[in-house]
C-alpha positions in Angstrom: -38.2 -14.3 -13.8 -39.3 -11.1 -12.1 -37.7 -12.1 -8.9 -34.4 -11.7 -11.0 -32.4 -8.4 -11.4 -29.9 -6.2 -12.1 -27.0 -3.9 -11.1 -28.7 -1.2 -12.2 -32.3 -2.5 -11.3 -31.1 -3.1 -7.8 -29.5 0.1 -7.4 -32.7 1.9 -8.2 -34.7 0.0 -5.8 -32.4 0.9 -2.8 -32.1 4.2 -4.5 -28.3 4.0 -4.3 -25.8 4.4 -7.2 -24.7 1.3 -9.2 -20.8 1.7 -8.5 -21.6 1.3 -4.9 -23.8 -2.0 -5.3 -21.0 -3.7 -7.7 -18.2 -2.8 -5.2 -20.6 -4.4 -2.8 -21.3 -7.1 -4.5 -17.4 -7.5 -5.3 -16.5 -7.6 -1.4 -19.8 -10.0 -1.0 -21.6 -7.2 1.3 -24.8 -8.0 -0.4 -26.0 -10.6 -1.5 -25.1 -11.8 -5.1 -23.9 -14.2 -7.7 -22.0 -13.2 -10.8 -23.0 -14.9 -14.4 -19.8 -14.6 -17.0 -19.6 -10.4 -16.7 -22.9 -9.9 -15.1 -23.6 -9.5 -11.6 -27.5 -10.9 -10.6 -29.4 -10.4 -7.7 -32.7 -12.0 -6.4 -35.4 -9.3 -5.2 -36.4 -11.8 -2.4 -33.3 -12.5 -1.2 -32.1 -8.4 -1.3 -35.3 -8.0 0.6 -34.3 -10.3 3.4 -31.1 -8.4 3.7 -32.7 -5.6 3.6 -34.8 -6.6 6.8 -31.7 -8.7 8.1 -29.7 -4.8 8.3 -32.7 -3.1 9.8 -33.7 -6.0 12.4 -29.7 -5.8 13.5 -29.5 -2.1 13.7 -33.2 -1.4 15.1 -33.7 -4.3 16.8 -35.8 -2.7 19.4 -38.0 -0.2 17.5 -38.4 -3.1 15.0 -39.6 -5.1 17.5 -42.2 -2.4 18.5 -43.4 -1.9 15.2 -43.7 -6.0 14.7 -46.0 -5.7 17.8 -48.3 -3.1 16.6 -49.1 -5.3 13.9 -50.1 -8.1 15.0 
């Protein structure tokens, strides 16, 4: 279940603080589901979100660097 974590795993891998992912993940800004007490996130689907915010925000210079890859 490595594709399974945390508050405080998620937080460290956007390098944010945990208060501002759980009031995130209160509102539903990010993606989420909460177990009893414990709020759980899914790496591949915080990655996708992840891209989803860039691709919105960037579109253009995302689209450039898409291009350069191929």
């Amino acid at each position: 279940m490595d594709n399974i974590m945390t508050l405080e795993e998620v937080a460290n891998y956007l390098k944010m603080k945990p208060q501002t992912i759980y009031t995130w993940a209160q509102k539903g800004s990010i993606p989420a589901v909460k177990l009893g007490k414990e709020w759980r996130f899914r790496r591949d689907v915080i990655d996708e979100w992840l891209n989803q915010k860039f691709d919105d925000k960037f579109k253009s210079i995302v689209e450039k660097v898409d291009k350069k890859e191929e």
